[in-house]
N, C-alpha and C positions, 0 to 999 in steps of 0.2 A: 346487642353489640355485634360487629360483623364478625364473622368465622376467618379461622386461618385460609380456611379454603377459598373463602369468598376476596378475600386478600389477595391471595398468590394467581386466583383466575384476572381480578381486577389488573394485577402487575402485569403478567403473561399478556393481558390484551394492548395496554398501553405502550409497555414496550415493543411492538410491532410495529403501533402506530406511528411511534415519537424517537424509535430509534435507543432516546438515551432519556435516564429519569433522575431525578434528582430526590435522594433522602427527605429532603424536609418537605420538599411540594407533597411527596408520596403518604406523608406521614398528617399531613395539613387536610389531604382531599379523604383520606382513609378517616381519618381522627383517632388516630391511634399514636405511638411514641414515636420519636426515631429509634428507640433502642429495638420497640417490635420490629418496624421496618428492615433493620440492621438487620436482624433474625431472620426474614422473612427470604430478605435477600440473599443472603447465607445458603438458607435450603434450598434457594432454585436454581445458585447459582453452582450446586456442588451436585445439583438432579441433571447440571447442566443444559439448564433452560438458559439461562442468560448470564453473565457474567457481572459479579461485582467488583464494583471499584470503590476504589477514597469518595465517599460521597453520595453515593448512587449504584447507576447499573446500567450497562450497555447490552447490546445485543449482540449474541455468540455468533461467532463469523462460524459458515457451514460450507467455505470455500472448500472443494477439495484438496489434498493434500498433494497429491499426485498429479505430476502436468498432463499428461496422459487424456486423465479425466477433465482438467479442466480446458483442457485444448476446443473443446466446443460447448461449453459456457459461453454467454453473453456475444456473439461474436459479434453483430452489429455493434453493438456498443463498442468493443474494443476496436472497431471501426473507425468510429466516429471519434476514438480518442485520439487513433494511432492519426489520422487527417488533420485533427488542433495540434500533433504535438509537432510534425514536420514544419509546421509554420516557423517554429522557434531556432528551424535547421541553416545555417550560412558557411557559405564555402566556405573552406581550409581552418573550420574548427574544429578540435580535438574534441570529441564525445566517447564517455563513456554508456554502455550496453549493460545493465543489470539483469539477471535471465528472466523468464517470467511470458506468458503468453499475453499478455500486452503490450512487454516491451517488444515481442516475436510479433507482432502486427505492425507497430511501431516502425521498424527496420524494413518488413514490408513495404513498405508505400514513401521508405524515400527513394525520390527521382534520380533516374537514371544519371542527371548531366549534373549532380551535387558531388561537391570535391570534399570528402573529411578524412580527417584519420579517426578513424573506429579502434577501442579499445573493449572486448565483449569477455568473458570467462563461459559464454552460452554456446553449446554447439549449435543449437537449431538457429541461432544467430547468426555467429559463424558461416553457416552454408548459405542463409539468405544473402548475407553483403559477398560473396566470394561470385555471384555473378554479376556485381555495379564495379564499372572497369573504372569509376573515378574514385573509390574507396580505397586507403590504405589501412587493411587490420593488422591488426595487434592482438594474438591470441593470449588469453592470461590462463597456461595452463597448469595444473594440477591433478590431484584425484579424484577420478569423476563420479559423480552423482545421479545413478540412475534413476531416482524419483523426479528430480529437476531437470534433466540432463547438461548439468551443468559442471564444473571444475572447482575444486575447494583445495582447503588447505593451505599451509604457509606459502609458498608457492605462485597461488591463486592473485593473495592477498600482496606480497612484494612485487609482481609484477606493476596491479594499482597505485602502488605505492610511491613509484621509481615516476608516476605523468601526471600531469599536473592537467584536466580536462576543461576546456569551456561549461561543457553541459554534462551533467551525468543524468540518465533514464532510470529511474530506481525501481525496481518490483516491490510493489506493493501485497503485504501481506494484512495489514491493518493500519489504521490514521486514527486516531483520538487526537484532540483541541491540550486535552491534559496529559497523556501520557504519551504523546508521537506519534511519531513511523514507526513500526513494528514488525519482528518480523517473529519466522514459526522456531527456528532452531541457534543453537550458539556461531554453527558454522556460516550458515545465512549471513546472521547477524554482524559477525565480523568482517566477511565483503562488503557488505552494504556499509560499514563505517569508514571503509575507507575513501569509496568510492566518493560520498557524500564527504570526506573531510579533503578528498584533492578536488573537489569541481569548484567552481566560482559560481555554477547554479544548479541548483538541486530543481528536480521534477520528482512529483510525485502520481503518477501516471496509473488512475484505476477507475473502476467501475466504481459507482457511487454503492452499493451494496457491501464493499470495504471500509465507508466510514464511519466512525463511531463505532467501531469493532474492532477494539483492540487485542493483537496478541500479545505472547509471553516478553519480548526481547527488543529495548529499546534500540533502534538504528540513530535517530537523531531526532532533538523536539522538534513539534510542530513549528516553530518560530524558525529552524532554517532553512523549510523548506521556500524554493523562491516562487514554484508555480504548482497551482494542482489543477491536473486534466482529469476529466471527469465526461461522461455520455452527456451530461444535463447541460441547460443552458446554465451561465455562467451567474444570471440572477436568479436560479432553483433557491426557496430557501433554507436547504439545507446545506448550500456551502457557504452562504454568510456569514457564520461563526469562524470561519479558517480566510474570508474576505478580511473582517474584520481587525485579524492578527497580521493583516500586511502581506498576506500570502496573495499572488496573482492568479487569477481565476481563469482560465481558458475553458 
């Protein structure tokens, strides 16, 4: 009969492979119980190898916490996101700015000769749109946030509250199919709901290395978000599962 060891090496490799695993395949290809599985999953996911969920096990997001540090992570790719998401940009629409080093690429690279009104709570946002003379911002501020460098608080979150956005850019801190948008802290998590309950299109704007890695704190299911940008091409098949739920692929 196989060893727990031989178990949890078997799990630890496929989970890398696949992302996300499901209890009863794990428990089918092992030939062992679900209740073992359940266990098995339990200890790696509290050794914090991986994280469990309702059903299975996903893979522990190793983002850093700190923007700082993640300011050069990934940056081609956040490139190439921030270039699909400007597509979705048309004069004299009200968008919302989420903080986040993706959505600080994002803001980036739109054209000088586009007319919106920008709504951000981001300083480093903030200072990018404050040199495009066709933007009108909207600071949403509060009390700031030196890990983010961002603005929170009652404050933060009533200014959102008061516009009603075309588009909102969301920071992406995790995406699961079953448990949403995600984010890391309560404070986050309350901007990001508001944001996403005034826009009429939600983006969910990340590096493919955030999906199926979910955090603690739901922002909104995956079912309202309207688009997810992503480095990969749009037919990778790891975003067919969130194709499939009606979400648009860019």
């Amino acid at each position: 009969m196989i060893s727990k060891e031989e178990r949890h090496d078997f799990i630890l490799i496929k989970i890398q492979k696949e992302r996300k695993l499901a209890m009863m395949d794990l428990a089918t290809e092992l030939g062992v119980s679900e209740h073992t599985v359940r266990r098995d999953l339990k200890e790696l996911s509290d050794a914090g190898l991986l994280r469990a969920i309702r059903g299975g096990a996903t893979l522990r997001s190793n983002i850093p916490f700190d923007i700082y540090d993640r300011n050069n992570l990934d940056v081609m790719e956040k490139q190439s996101i921030a270039e699909k998401s400007i597509t979705l940009l048309k004069d004299h629409q009200v968008v919302f700015f989420d903080g986040g080093t993706t959505t600080q690429a994002i803001a980036g690279n739109i054209p000088e000769n586009l007319n919106l009104t920008v709504v951000t709570h981001s300083l480093p946002i903030a200072n990018i749109l404050t040199s495009l003379p066709n933007i009108s911002l909207i600071f949403a501020g509060g009390a700031f946030c030196k890990s983010s460098l961002t603005m929170q608080g009652q404050q933060t979150i009533s200014t959102y509250g008061e516009i009603y956005a075309d588009i909102s850019f969301i920071g992406v801190c995790g995406l699961d199919l079953y448990r949403g948008l995600t984010a890391r802290t309560l404070e986050e998590t309350a901007i990001k709901r508001v944001l996403c309950k005034n826009s009429m299109n939600i983006v969910a704007a990340t590096t493919s290395n955030k999906l199926d890695t979910p955090t603690s704190f739901l922002t909104c299911p995956a079912s309202d978000i309207s688009y997810l940008i992503t480095e990969k091409d749009p037919s990778d098949h790891i975003l067919q599962p969130y194709a499939a739920q009606g979400i648009a692929i860019l």
